[in-house]
C-alpha positions, 0 to 999 in steps of 0.5 A, a space after each residue: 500500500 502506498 505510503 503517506 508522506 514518511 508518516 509511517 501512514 498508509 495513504 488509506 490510513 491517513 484518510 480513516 484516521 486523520 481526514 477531515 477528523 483532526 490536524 495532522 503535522 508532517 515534519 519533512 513531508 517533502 525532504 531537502 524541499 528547495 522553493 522553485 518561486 520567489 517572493 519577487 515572483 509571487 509579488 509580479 504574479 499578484 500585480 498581473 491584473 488577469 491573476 487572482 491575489 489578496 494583500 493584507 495588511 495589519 497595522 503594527 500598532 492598532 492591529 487593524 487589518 486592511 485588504 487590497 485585492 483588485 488592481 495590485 500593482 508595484 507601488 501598492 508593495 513599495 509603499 509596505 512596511 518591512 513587516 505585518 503584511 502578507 500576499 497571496 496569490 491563487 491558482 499558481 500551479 495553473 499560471 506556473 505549470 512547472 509547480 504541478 509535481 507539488 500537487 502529484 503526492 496528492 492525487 490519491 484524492 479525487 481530483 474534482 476535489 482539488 482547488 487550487 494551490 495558492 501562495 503566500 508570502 510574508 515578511 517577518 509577523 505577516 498574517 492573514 489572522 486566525 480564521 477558519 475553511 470550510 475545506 481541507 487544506 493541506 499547508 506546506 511550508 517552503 521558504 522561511 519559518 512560519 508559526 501554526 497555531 490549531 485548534 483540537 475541534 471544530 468550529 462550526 458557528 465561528 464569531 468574526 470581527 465585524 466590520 471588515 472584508 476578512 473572516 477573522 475570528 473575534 477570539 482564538 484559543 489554540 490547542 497546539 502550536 508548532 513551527 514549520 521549516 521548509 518541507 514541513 506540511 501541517 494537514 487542517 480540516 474544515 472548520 479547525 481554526 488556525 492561525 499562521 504568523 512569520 517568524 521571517 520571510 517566508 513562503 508557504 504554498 496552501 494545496 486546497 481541497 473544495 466540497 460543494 455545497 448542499 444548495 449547490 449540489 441541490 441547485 445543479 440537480 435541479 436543473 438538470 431535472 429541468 434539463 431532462 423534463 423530470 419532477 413535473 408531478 404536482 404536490 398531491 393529497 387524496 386524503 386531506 381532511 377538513 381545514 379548522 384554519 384556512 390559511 394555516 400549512 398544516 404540519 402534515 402537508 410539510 411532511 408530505 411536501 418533504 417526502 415529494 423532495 425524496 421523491 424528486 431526488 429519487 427520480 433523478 437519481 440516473 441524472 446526479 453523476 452527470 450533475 455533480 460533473 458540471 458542477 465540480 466542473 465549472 470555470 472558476 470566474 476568475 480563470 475564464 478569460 485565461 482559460 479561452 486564450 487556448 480556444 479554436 476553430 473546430 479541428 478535423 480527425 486528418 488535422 489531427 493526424 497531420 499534427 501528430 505526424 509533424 510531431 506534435 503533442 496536444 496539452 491539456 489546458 490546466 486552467 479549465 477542470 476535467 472529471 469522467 463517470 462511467 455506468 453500465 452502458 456508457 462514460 460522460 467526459 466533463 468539461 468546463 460545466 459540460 458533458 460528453 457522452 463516451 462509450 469508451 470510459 478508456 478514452 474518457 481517462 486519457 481524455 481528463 487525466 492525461 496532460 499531454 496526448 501523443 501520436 500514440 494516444 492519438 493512434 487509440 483515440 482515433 479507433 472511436 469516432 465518438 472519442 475523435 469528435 469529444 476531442 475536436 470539440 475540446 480543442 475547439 473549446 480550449 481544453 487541449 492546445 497544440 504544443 511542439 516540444 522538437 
């Protein structure tokens, strides 16, 4: 069985017994870990005005807090004290794909989960501020000292400091306290509150992982009933009996009205694989624009062909999202909040976890012409781009 880190955990044992149940601290997790991004690196990521980042501020003296997060640019970092300050920046394993090795230790989860790696940069007693996720995050430092402070349980009704544009919990009493050097990770589930300060510059990469929520799932259930033309039937009650109120909802009818839910879920139950996959699917708003920088005109299988030939290789656009589900009879491929019908569930593997696609796939993919279409379309979608790697 596949090891967990150098925990002495199995990757099935860390998820029995540590996954979202409690904080788990890694040291080493990644051994002589030498940081590939800089923080001059991640300070002209965040000024870029296509590229999601956050700079937080807080004052010295008062402790108040102050967040930028449109519109960064260099004097916005010229005009910074030498400390209390942080930024961060989303999706870099996205705008720098030479960062994706750092997310392959993690593909034992499904990858519908994963979000994204973010970045974070401090200067000496930089923070965000004591806060809590509603998703798991797994926290790995890779330059400098940070201090993490965690709770042993979670909070699930967390009180904020109001007034600011930040979740920063009113009052924090941490359980543990440890300090991460590079290549220690610390694990945090939803909910556990912890709390990060630089002990000096330093960068720590955040690998988030997300989980819809029940008005979402709910939501993309929903329309794919509209989709589909199901729920139609009508609230029934053959055995109602004399209203003493007229205007009073009766208990009975909520409960009968919640047992119409059941039904409605039910009904649309060979439709809630393919919703979940446009769900978890979805560009995030902050990533289309870049994502589309890739779209085409719609290819054909000999233009294919003749690519492939001249030796080259097609890449999977990292800034859109993939996922597949098979049953008896078929696979769906999804992309970008879209499905795509595949017999061959083989074909939907290469199709959304493949990262470059050779001749050699080229040569399998063909023998199916509904693969070959799906693939066009991806290409003329942007979910796959030509690369010349002689």
């Amino acid at each position: 069985m596949t090891a967990f880190f150098n925990t002495g955990l199995t990757q099935q044992q860390f998820l029995d017994e540590y996954w979202q149940k409690k904080p788990l601290l890694i040291r080493q997790a990644f051994t002589n870990f030498q940081s590939t991004i800089t923080a001059d690196d991640l300070i002209e990521l965040a000024c870029e005005p296509d590229i999601e980042s956050r700079l937080i501020e807080q004052s010295e003296q008062s402790g108040d807090w102050l967040l930028k997060s449109e519109g960064l640019s260099e004097q916005d970092f010229d005009k910074l004290p030498a400390t209390h300050w942080t930024v961060l920046v989303q999706d870099i394993d996205k705008h720098l794909p030479e960062l994706q090795p750092v997310i392959d230790p993690f593909r034992f989860l499904p990858d519908w989960r994963h979000d994204d790696l973010m970045a974070s940069y401090a200067p000496k007693s930089g923070s965000v501020g004591a806060h809590t996720d509603s998703y798991d995050v797994f926290l790995l430092q890779t330059m400098g000292t940070r201090r993490w402070q965690v709770s042993d349980q979670p909070i699930l009704q967390p009180e904020l400091i109001t007034g600011l544009d930040l979740q920063i919990l009113k009052t924090f009493d941490p359980d543990q306290s440890w300090d991460l050097v590079p290549g220690d990770m610390l694990y945090v589930p939803p909910h556990f509150a912890h709390h990060g300060v630089a002990l000096d510059d330093c960068i720590t990469f955040s690998i988030g992982f997300r989980a819809p929520s029940k008005v979402e799932v709910l939501d993309a259930v929903t329309n794919a009933l509209l989709e589909g033309n199901l729920g139609q039937g009508r609230y029934s009650d053959p055995e109602l009996i004399t209203a003493q109120h007229t205007h009073e909802i009766s208990q009975q009818t909520v409960t009968k009205i919640k047992q119409l839910l059941h039904d409605v879920i039910d009904e649309a139950d060979p439709l809630i694989a393919s919703a979940l996959g446009r769900l978890v699917t979805d560009t995030k708003n902050s990533l289309i624009e870049l994502a589309e920088d890739n779209s085409s005109d719609l290819p054909t299988a000999e233009e294919l062909t003749v690519q492939f030939k001249q030796g080259k290789v097609l890449e999977r656009n990292l800034y859109y999202r993939f996922a597949w589900t098979r049953n008896d009879q078929t696979s769906q491929l999804f992309f970008a909040a879209e499905a795509y019908d595949l017999i061959d569930y083989e074909h939907a593997i290469l199709l959304t976890e493949k990262t470059l696609l050779t001749e050699a796939e080229w040569r399998l993919l063909s023998l199916n012409p509904q693969s070959v279409d799906v693939l066009c379309e991806l290409i003329a979608e942007g979910g796959w781009f030509w690369q010349d790697l002689s």
